[in-house]
GUTIMAR-887605 format. One record per residue (C-alpha): residue number from 1; residue in three letters; chain; x, y, z. Coordinates in steps of 0.02 Angstrom, whole numbers, padded with zeros to 5 digits, always signed. Example, Ala and Ser with C-alpha at 12.3 -4.5 7.8 and 13.67 -1.06 7.14 Angstrom:
<nodes>
  seq  type  mol      xx      yy      zz
    1   ALA    A  +00615  -00225  +00390
    2   SER    A  +00684  -00053  +00357
</nodes>
This chain:
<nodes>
  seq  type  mol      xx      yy      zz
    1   UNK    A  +00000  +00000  +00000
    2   UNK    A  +00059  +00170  -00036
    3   UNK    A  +00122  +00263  +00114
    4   UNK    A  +00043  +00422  +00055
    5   UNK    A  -00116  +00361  +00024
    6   UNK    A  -00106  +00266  +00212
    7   UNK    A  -00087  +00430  +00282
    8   UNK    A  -00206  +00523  +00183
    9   UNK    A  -00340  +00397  +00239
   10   UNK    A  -00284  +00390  +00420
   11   UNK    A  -00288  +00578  +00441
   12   UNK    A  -00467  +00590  +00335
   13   UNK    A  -00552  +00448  +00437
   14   UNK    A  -00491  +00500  +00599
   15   UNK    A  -00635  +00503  +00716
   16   UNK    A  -00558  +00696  +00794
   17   UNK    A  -00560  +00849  +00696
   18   UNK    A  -00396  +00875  +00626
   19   UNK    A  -00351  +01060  +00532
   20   UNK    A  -00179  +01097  +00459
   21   UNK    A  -00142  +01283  +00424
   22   UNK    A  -00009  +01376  +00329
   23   UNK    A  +00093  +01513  +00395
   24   UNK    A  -00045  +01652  +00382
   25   UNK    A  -00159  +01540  +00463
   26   UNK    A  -00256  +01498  +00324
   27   UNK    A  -00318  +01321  +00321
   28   UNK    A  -00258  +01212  +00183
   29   UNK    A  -00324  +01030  +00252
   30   UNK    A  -00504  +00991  +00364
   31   UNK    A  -00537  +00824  +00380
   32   UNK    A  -00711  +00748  +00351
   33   UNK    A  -00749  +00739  +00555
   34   UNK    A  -00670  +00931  +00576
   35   UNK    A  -00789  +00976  +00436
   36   UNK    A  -00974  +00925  +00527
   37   UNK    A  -00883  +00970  +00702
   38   UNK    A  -00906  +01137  +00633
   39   UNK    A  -01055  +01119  +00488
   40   UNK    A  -00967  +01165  +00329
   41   UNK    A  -00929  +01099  +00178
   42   UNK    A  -00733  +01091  +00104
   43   UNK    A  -00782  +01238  -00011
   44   UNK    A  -00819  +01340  +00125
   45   UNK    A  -00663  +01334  +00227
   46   UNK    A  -00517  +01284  +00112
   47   UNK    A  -00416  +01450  +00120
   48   UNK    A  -00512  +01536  +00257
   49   UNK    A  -00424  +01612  +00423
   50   UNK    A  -00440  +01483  +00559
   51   UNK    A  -00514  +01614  +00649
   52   UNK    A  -00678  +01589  +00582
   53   UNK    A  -00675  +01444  +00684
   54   UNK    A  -00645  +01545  +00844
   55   UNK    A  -00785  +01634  +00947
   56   UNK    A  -00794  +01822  +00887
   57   UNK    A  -00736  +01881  +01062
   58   UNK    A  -00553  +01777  +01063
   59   UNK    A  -00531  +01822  +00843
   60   UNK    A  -00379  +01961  +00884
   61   UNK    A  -00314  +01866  +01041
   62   UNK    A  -00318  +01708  +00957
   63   UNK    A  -00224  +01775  +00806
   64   UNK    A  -00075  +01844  +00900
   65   UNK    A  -00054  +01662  +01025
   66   UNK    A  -00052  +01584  +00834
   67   UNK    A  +00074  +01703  +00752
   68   UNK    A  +00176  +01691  +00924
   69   UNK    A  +00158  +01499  +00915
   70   UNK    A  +00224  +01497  +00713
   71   UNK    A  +00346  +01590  +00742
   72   UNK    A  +00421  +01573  +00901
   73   UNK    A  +00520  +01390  +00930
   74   UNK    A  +00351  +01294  +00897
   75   UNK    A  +00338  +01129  +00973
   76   UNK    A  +00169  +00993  +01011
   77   UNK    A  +00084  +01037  +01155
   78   UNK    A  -00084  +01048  +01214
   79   UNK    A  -00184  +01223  +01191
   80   UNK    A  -00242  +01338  +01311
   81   UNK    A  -00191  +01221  +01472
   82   UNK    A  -00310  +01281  +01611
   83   UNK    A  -00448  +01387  +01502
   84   UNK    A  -00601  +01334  +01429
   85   UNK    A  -00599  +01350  +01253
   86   UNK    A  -00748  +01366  +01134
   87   UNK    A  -00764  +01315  +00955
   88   UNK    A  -00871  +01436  +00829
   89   UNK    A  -00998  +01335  +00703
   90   UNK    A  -01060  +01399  +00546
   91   UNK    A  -01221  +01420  +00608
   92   UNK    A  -01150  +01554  +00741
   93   UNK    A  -01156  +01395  +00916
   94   UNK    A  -01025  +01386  +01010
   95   UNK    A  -00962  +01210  +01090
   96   UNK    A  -00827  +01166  +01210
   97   UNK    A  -00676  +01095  +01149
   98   UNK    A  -00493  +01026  +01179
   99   UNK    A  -00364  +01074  +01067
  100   UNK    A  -00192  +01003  +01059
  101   UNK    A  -00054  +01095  +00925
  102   UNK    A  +00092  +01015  +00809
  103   UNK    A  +00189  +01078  +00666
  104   UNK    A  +00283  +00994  +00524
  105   UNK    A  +00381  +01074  +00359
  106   UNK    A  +00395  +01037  +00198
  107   UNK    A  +00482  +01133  +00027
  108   UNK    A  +00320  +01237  +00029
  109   UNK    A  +00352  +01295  +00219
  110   UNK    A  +00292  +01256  +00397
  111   UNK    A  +00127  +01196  +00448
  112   UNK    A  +00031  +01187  +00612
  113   UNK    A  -00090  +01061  +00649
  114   UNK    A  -00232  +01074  +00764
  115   UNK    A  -00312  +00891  +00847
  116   UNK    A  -00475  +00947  +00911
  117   UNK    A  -00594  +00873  +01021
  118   UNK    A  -00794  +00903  +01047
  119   UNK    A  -00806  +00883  +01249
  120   UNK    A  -00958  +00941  +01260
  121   UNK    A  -01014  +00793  +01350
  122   UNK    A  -00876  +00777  +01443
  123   UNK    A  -00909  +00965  +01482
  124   UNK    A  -01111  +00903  +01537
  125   UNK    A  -01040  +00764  +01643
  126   UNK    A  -00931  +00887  +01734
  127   UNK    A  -01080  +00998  +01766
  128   UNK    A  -01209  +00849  +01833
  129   UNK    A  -01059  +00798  +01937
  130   UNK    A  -01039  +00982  +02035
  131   UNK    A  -01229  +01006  +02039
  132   UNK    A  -01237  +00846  +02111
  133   UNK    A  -01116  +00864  +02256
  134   UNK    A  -01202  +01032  +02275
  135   UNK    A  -01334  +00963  +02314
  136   UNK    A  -01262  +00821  +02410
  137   UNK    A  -01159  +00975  +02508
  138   UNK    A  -01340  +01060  +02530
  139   UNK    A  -01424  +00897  +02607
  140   UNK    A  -01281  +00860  +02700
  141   UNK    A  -01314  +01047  +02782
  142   UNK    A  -01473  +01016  +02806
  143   UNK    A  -01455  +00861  +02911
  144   UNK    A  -01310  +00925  +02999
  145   UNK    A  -01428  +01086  +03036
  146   UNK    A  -01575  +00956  +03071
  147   UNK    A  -01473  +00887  +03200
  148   UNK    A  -01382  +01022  +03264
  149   UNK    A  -01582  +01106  +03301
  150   UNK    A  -01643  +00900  +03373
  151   UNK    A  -01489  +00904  +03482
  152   UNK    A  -01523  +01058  +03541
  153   UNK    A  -01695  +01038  +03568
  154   UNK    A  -01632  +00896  +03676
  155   UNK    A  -01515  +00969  +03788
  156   UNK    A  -01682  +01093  +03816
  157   UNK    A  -01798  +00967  +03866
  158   UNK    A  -01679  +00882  +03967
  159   UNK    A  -01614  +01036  +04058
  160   UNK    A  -01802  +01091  +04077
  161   UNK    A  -01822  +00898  +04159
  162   UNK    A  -01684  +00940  +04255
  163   UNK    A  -01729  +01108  +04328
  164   UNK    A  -01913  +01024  +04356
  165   UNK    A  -01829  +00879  +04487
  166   UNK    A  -01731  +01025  +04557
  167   UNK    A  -01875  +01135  +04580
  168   UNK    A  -01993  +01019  +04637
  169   UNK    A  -01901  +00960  +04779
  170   UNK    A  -01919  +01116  +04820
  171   UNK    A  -02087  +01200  +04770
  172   UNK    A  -02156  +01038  +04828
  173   UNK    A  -02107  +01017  +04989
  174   UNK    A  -02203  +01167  +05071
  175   UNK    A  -02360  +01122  +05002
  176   UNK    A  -02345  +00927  +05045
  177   UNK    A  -02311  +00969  +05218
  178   UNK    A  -02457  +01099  +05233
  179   UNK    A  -02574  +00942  +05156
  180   UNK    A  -02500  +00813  +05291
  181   UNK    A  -02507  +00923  +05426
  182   UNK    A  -02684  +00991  +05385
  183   UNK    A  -02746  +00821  +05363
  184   UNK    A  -02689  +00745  +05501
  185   UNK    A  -02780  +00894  +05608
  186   UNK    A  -02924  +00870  +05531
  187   UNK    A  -02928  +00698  +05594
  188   UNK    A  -02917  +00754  +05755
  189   UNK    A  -03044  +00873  +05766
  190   UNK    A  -03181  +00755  +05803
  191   UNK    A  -03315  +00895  +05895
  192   UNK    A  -03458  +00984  +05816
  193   UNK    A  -03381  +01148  +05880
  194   UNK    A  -03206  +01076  +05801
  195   UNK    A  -03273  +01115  +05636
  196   UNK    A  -03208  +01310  +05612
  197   UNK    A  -03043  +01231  +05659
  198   UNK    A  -03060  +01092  +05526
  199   UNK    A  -03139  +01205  +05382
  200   UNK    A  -02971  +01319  +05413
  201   UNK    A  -02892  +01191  +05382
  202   UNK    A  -02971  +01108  +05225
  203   UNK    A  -02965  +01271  +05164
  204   UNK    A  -02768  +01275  +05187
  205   UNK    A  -02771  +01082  +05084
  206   UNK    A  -02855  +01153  +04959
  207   UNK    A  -02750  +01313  +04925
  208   UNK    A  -02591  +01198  +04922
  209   UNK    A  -02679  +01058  +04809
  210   UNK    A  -02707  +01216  +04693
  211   UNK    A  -02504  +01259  +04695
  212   UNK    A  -02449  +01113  +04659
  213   UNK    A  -02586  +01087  +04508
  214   UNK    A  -02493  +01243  +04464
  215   UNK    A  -02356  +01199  +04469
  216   UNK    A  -02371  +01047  +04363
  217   UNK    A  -02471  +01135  +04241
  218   UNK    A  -02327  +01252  +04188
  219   UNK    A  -02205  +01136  +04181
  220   UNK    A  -02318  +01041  +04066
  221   UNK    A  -02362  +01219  +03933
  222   UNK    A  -02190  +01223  +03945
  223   UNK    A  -02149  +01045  +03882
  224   UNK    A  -02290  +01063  +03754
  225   UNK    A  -02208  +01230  +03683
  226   UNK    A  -02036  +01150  +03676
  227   UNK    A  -02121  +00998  +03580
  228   UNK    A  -02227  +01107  +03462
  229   UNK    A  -02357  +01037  +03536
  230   UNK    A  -02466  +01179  +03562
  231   UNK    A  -02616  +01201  +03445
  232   UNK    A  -02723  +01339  +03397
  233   UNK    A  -02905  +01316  +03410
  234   UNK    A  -02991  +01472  +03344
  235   UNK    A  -03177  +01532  +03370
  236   UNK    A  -03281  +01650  +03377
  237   UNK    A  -03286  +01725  +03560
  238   UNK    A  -03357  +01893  +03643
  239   UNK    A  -03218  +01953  +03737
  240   UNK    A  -03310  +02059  +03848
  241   UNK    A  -03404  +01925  +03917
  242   UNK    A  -03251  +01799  +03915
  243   UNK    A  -03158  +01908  +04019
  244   UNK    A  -03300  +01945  +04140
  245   UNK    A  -03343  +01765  +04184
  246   UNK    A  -03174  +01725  +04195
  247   UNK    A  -03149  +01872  +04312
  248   UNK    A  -03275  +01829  +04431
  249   UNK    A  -03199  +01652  +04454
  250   UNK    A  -03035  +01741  +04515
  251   UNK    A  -03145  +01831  +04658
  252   UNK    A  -03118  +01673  +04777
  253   UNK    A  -02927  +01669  +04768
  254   UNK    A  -02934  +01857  +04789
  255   UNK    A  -02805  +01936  +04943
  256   UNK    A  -02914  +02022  +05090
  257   UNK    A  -02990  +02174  +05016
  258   UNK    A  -02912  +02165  +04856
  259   UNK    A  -03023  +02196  +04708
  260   UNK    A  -03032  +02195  +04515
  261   UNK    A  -03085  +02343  +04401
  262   UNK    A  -03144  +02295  +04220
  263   UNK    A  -03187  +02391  +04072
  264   UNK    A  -03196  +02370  +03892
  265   UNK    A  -03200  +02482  +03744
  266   UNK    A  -03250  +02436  +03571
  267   UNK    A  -03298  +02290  +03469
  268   UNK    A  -03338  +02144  +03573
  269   UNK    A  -03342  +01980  +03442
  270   UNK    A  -03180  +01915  +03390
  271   UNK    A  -03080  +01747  +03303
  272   UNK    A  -02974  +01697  +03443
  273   UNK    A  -02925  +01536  +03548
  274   UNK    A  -03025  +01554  +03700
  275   UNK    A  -02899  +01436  +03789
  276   UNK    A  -02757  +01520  +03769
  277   UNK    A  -02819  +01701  +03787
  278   UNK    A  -02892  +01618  +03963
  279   UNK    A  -02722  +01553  +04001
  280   UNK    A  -02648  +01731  +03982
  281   UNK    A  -02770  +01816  +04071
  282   UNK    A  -02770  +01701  +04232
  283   UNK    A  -02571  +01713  +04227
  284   UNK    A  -02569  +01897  +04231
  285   UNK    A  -02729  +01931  +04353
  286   UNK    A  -02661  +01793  +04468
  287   UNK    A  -02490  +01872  +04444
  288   UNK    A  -02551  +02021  +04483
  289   UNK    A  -02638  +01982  +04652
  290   UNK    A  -02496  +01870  +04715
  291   UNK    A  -02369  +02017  +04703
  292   UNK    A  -02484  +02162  +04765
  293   UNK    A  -02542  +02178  +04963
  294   UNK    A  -02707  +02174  +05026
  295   UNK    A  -02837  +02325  +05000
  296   UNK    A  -02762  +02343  +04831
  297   UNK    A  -02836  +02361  +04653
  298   UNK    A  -02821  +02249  +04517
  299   UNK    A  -02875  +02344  +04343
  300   UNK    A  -02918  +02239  +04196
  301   UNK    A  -02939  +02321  +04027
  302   UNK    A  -02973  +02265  +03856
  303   UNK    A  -03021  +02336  +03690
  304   UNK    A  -03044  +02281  +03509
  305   UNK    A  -03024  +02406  +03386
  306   UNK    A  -03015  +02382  +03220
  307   UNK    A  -02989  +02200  +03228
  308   UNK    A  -02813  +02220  +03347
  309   UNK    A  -02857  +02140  +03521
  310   UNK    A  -02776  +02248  +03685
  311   UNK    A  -02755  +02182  +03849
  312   UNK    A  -02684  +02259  +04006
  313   UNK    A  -02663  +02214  +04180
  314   UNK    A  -02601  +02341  +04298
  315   UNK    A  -02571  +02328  +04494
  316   UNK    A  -02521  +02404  +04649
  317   UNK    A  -02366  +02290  +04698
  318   UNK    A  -02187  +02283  +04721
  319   UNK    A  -02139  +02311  +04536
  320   UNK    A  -02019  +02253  +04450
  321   UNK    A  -01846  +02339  +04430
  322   UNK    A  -01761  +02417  +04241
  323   UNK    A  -01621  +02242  +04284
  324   UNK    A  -01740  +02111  +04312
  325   UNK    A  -01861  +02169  +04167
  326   UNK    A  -01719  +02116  +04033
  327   UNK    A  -01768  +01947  +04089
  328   UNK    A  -01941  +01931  +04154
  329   UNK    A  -01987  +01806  +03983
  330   UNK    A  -01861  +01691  +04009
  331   UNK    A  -01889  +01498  +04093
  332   UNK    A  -01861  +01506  +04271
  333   UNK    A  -01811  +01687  +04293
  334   UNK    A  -01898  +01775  +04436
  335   UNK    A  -01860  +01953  +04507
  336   UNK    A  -01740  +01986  +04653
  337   UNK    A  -01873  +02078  +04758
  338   UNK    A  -01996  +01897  +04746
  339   UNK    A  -01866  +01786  +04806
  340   UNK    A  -02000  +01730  +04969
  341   UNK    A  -02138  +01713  +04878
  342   UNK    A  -02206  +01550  +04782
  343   UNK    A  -02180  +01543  +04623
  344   UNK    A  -02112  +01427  +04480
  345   UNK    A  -02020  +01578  +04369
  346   UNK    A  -02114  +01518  +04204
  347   UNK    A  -02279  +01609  +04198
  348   UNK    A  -02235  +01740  +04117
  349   UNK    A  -02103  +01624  +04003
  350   UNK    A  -02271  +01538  +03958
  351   UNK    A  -02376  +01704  +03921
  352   UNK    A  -02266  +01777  +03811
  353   UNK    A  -02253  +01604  +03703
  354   UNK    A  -02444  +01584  +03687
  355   UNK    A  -02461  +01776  +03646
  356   UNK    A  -02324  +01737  +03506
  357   UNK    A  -02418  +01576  +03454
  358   UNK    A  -02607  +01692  +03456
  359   UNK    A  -02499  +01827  +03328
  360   UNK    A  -02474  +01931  +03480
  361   UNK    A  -02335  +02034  +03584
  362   UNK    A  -02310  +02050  +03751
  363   UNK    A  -02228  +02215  +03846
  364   UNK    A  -02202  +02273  +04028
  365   UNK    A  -02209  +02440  +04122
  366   UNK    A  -02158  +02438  +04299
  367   UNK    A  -02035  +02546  +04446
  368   UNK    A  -02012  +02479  +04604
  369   UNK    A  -02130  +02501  +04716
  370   UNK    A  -02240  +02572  +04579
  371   UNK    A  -02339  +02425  +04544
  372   UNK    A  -02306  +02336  +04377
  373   UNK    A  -02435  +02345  +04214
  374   UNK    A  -02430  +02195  +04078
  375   UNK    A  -02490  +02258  +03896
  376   UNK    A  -02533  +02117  +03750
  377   UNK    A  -02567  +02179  +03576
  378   UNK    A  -02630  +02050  +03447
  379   UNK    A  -02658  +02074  +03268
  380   UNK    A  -02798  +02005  +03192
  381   UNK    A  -02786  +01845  +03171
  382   UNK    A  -02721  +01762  +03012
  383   UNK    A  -02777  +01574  +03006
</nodes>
């Protein structure tokens, strides 16, 4: 077989575009594959500046790296090591390519050769592979955050278990001795005339059965509002007389002479979760008559005006100072004036969490010795 020929049929049949130029960059050879690489026919490109084969934006850089390579001690190497280059088809698409330069002479002068390759899929490949460990990176946050929130929640719940033992041990000690020593009196007060003495006395079982339900009860709201628990019934409700029943069941628990004023201005129907608005008002009233002294006033207001729902509860006690007020939301805080008197530190922990839940904010204005007043806004509802 002719050598030649051998060649000629190896370079035309090679399955990679192969382009020989001429000293003024002018091709003189495309091979078949080069040819649809690109889309044109050999009578479209025999004789043409390579350059039509470059993306408009590289033509005059291109043209000097090619002169530079001619000219200057040309050797095979690959083309544009670390850049993406681009080849330019007829019908104006650009495609990704790899490009890899040699030269040979003849009598008629030296020739550079270019070897390219389409990587376009290569180039897709690349891209599935990033976006994939993107999103494998992104998951992989996710759970980590996921985590990072459960083992939080956690180290909540168990240090809100943990602060429970503590504080029962405590809280419940007084109360459990008041019941056992009550009830054991009881038993021996076995007269007709005894029964003053023993109604003093049931009286004093009841009040401490009543702490430590309590008790229990916030540490429960509070486990429910760690958990997510909590949900919001909404209803249709007349706040006026909500707050008025639910008033007049406070009047037994009430300090001697202590009393409530109540007044309410505009609307009275309104969508709201009569639980939880109870729960916020029997907080802050009982609040409110725990920390004030007998012969004092407790004054209730609400309104509903144009849909926004305001209550306040203001009283006579020992207030609260500007210090302790940075803090009064927070679990198991309570103020360094209240030290001797009952109390679990989370009411007001639990208020502010069920005015968030009921679209709602919670404020406080208080001196000491000035009594204290507790102000919730809530927007209309939204569900």
């Amino acid at each position: 077989m002719d050598r030649r020929y051998f060649e000629f049929a190896l370079f035309n049949n090679a399955a990679i575009g192969i382009i020989a130029v001429d000293a003024n960059g002018q091709m003189v050879y495309v091979n078949e594959y080069a040819l649809n690489q690109f889309g044109y026919e050999k009578d479209e490109i025999y004789g043409k500046k390579i350059e039509i084969l470059i993306p408009q934006r590289y033509k005059n850089r291109h043209e000097q790296h090619r002169d530079h390579f001619h000219n200057h001690n040309p050797h095979n190497r690959p083309m544009g090591i670390g850049l993406d280059l681009h080849g330019r088809r007829k019908d104006g698409s650009e495609f990704p390519v790899e490009v890899s330069l040699s030269t040979y002479e003849t009598s008629e002068g030296r020739f550079s050769v270019a070897f390219i390759i389409d990587i376009t899929s290569r180039k897709e490949s690349e891209k599935a592979l990033l976006k994939l460990n993107e999103e494998l990176e992104q998951k992989v946050k996710e759970r980590t955050h996921s985590l990072e929130e459960a083992l939080a929640k956690e180290k909540d719940l168990n240090e809100l278990k943990s602060r429970f033992v503590s504080m029962a041990s405590h809280e419940f000690r007084t109360p459990l001795s008041t019941i056992w020593s009550s009830a054991y009196l009881v038993s021996q007060y076995t007269q007709a005339e005894d029964q003053p003495k023993r109604e003093r006395h049931i009286q004093r079982i009841v009040s401490s059965v009543n702490l430590l339900t309590d008790i229990l009860d916030d540490f429960l709201s509070v486990g429910k509002i760690e958990e997510g628990k909590i949900q919001v019934k909404v209803s249709e409700l007349n706040l006026k007389e909500l707050t008025e029943d639910f008033l007049s069941e406070l009047t037994t628990i009430l300090k001697k002479g202590q009393s409530i004023d109540y007044q309410h201005t505009g609307d009275e129907l309104i969508m709201q979760d009569p639980a939880l608005l109870k729960h916020i008002l029997m907080n802050l009233v009982s609040n409110a008559m725990k920390f004030s002294d007998e012969g004092t006033i407790i004054t209730v207001r609400t309104s509903l005006i144009n849909g926004v729902l305001t209550l306040s509860v203001k009283d006579q006690g020992v207030g609260i100072s500007e210090e302790d007020q940075e803090h009064l939301f927070e679990r198991f805080f309570r103020g360094s004036n209240v030290i001797n008197i009952e109390g679990t530190g989370l009411g007001l922990h639990i208020v502010a969490k069920y005015a968030e839940l009921l679209n709602g904010t919670i404020k406080c204005k208080s001196s000491l010795g000035e009594g204290t007043e507790f102000i919730v806004e809530f927007q209309p509802n939204r569900q």
